[in-house]
Every structure is written in C-alpha cells, then in structure tokens.
VEXDREN-2710 file (C-alpha; in Angstrom, 1 decimal):
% VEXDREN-2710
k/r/px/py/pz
1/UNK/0.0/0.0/0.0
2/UNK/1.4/3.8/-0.7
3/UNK/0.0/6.6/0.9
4/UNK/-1.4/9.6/-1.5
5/UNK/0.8/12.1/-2.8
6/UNK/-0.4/14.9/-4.9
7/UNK/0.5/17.3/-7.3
8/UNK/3.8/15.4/-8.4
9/UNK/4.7/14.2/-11.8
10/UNK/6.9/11.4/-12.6
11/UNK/8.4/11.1/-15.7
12/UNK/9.1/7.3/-16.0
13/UNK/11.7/6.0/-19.1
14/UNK/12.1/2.3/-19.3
15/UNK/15.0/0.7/-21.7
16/UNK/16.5/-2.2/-23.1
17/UNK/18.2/-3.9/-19.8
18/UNK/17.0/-6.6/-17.9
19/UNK/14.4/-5.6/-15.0
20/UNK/11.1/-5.6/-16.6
21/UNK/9.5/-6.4/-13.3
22/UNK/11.3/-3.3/-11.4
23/UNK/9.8/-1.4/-14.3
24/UNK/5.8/-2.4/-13.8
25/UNK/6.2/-2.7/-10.1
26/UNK/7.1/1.0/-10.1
27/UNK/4.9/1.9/-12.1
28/UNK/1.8/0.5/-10.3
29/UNK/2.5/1.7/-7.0
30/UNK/3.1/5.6/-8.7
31/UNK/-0.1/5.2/-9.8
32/UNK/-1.6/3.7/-6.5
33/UNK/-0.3/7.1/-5.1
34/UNK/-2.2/9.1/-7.5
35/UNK/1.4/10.2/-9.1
36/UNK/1.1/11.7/-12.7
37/UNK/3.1/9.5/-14.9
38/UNK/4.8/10.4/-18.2
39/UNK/5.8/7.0/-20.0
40/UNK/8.4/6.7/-22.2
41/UNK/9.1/2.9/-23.4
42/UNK/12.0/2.2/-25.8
43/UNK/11.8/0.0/-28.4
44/UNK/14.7/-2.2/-27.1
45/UNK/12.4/-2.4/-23.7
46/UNK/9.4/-3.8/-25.3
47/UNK/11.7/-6.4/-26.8
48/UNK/12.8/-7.4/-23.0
49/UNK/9.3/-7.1/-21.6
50/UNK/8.0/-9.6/-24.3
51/UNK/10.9/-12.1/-23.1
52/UNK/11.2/-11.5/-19.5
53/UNK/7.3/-10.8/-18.6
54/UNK/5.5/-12.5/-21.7
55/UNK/4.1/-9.5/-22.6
56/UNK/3.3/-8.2/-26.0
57/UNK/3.1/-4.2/-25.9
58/UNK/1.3/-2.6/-28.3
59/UNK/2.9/-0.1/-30.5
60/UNK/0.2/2.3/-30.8
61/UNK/0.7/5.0/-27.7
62/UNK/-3.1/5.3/-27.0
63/UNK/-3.2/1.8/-27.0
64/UNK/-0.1/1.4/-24.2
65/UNK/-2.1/3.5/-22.2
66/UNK/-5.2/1.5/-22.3
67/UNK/-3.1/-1.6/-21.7
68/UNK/-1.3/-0.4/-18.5
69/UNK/-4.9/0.9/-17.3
70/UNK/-6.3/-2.6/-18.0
71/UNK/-3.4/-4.3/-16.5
72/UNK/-3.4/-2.7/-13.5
73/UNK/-7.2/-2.2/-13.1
74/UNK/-7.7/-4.4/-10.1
75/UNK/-5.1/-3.0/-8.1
76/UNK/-6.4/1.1/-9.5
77/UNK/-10.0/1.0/-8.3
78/UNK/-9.6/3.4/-5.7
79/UNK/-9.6/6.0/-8.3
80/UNK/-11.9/7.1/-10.7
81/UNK/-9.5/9.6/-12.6
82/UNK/-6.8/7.1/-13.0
83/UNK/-6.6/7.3/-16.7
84/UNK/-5.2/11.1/-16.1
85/UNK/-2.7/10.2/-14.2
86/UNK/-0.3/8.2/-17.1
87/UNK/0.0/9.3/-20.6
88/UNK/2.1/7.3/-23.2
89/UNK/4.5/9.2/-25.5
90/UNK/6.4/8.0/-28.8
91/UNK/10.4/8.1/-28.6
92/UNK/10.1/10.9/-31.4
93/UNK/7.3/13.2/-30.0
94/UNK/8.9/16.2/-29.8
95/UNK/5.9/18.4/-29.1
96/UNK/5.3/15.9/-25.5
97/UNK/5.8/18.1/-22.4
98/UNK/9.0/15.9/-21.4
99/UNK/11.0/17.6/-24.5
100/UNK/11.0/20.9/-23.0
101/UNK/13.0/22.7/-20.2
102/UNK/9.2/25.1/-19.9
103/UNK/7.5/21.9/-18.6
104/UNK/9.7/19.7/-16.8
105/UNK/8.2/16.9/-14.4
106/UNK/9.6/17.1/-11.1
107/UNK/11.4/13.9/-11.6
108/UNK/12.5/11.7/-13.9
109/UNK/13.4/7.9/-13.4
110/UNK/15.1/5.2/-16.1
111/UNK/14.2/2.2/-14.7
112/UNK/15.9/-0.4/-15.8
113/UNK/18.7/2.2/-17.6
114/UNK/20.8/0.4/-19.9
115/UNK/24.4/1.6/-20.0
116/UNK/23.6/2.4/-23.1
117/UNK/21.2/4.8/-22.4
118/UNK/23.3/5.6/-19.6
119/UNK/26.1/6.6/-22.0
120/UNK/23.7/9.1/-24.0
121/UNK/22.9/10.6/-20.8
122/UNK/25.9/11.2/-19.6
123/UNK/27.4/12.7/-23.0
124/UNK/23.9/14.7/-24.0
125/UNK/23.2/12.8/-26.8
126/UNK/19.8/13.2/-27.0
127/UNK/18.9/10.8/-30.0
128/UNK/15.1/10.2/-28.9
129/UNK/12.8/11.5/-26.1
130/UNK/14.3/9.1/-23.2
131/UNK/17.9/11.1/-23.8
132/UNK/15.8/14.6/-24.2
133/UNK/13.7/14.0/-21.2
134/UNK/16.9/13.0/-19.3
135/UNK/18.7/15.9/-20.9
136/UNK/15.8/18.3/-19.6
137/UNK/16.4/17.3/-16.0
138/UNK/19.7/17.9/-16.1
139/UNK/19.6/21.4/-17.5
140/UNK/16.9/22.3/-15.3
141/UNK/18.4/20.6/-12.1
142/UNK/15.8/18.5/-11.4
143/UNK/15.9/15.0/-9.7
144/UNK/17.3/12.4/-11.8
145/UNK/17.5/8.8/-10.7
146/UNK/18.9/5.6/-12.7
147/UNK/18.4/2.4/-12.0
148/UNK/21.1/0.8/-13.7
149/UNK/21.2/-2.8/-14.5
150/UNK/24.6/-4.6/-15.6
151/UNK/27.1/-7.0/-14.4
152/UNK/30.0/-6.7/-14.6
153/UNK/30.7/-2.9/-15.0
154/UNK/33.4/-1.8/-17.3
155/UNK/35.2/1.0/-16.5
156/UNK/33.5/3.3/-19.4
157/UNK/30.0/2.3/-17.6
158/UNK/31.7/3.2/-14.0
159/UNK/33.3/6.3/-15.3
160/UNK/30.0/7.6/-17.0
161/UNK/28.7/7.0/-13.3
162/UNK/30.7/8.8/-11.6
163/UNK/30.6/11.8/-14.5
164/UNK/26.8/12.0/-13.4
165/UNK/26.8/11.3/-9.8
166/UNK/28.8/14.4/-9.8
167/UNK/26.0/16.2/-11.7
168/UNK/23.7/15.2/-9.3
169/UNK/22.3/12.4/-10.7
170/UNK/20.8/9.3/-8.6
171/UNK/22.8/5.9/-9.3
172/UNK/20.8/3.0/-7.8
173/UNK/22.1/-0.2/-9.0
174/UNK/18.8/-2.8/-8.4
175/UNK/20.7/-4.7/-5.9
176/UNK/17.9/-5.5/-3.7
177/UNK/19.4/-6.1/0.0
178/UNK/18.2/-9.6/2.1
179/UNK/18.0/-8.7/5.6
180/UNK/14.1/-8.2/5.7
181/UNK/14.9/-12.0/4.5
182/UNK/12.5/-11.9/1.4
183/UNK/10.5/-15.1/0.7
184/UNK/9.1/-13.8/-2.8
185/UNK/10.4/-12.5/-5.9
186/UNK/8.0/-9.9/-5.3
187/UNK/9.7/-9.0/-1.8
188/UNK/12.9/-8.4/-3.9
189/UNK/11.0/-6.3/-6.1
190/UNK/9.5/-4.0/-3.2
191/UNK/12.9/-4.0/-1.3
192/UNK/14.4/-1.8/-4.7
193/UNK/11.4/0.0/-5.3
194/UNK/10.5/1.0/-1.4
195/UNK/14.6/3.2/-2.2
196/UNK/13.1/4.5/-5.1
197/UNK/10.0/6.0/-3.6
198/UNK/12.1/7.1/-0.7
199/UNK/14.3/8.8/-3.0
200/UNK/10.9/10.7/-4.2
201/UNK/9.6/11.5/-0.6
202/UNK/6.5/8.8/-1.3
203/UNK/5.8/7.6/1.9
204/UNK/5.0/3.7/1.6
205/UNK/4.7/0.8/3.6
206/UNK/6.7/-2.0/0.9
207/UNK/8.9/-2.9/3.7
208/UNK/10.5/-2.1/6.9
209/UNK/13.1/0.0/7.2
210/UNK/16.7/-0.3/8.8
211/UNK/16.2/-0.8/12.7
212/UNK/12.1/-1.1/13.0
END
C-alpha cells in the first residue's frame, strides 16, 4: 500500500536492460499514489518485456495506455481519474511536455537504464525523447534517478557514473538487500522500489526499514 501524494509528476523511461518487473512494479505503485506518470518505453524495452514478462506491448501509444490501465485495473479501483494520471508518448514526439525545459516533471526515473542509455545521458546525446527527457532534468536541475542494471561494469559504464553522480544524478544499481529475508520475488522487487520511492519522498509501507 502507498499513501497519496499529490501534485507530483513522474516522468518514467524504461530501456532495453534486464528488470522488466522493477519497471511495472514501479509503475503500479506511482499510480496507487495518484502520481502523474509520463511513460516513455523504448523499443529495445518492449523487446525485454515480451521475453522477461510474456508481454506483448502494443505499439500504438493510446493503446499502451489503455493496456497499462487494463493491466493494473484491479489493483487502480480506488480511483476514478486514473486514466489522467499516465500518458504514453512515442520516442520521437517532440511536441510531448518531457521535450521541453518550460515543462519539466519534477522527476524523472530510467528504470531499468541500460548503459547504453546511460552513456547518451551522460554525453547529452539526446537521439530520442528518453535522452531529451533525461537531458531536460539535467539542464533544469531536477531529480534524476537511474536504475542501472549490468554485471559486470566496465570502467566506461563506471566512469559515466561517476561523471553524473557528480552532476547530481541518482545511481541505484537494483541490488535488492536480504536482511528483511524476502520469501518472494515480489519481496525483492518491493525492497528496490521501497529506495526508489524514498528517493521521491513517497511515503509507503513496501517494507520495513533499517532498525524497526
């Protein structure tokens, strides 16, 4: 269960790395706390949801939107607005709100972040509307956090860390911890997402915290 927040918008990227089920276990419990979500999906990611979750995506945006409300309908009925709180954009929609420095959410989060997509962050590439949206935060020093997911690191993925740790970006490796001794992949799952939530002053109850 999360507890309401209001007036926050999320913008949420998801990419080609393994985590698919970080990914839709964030996303259902900013929703469950009436967060505004901007998705971005990548192609790459849709690819990885198909093998990891068995999920076939549509391609159509509209239609990603109706999925995801579907999907998470049992869990959503609290709220009768819910299909304002997430809108779907394409990886070349330009005129979406996450392409521009006037409209920035108040946080953006890549979860999973490929290093790839870690790469174009870090050197402003800016190639589609995940690296924009990214790009945005950064210029307008707004809250940036990546959940990167890779093993090993090189030292070009490490270094790229470090370049945007020191811009004030958020590096969270989805390295779930075991001392609340998880008996479900699901309790691995809520362990990663219970930081990122922290990280966004969402209060929650996914798990107890250090000393309780």
């Amino acid at each position: 269960m999360v507890h309401k927040m209001i007036d926050k918008v999320v913008t949420l990227a998801v990419t080609g790395a393994s985590g698919s089920p970080y990914f839709i276990h964030l996303l259902k419990h900013l929703l469950l706390a009436d967060v505004k979500v901007n998705l971005l999906l990548s192609s790459a990611a849709k690819i990885v949801i198909k093998t990891e979750l068995n999920i076939d995506l549509p391609d159509n945006v509209h239609d990603l939107k109706n999925f995801f409300l579907d999907y998470f309908s049992d869990d959503l009925q609290h709220s009768d607005s819910i299909s304002s709180l997430l809108d779907v954009y394409g990886k070349e929609d330009w005129n979406s709100p996450v392409a521009s420095g006037s409209n920035p959410s108040h946080a953006m989060i890549v979860c999973p972040c490929s290093m790839g997509t870690l790469s174009a962050i870090a050197h402003g590439a800016s190639n589609n509307l995940i690296e924009r949206a990214a790009d945005v935060m950064l210029k307008e020093h707004r809250q940036l956090i990546l959940l990167t997911r890779e093993m090993p690191f090189s030292s070009i993925h490490l270094e790229n860390m470090l370049k945007l740790s020191r811009m004030g970006v958020t590096i969270m490796p989805a390295s779930p911890g075991f001392y609340q001794q998880p008996q479900s992949i699901d309790d691995l799952l809520s362990f990663v997402i219970a930081r990122i939530l922290n990280q966004l002053n969402i209060r929650h109850t996914l798990g107890m915290r250090w000393g309780e």
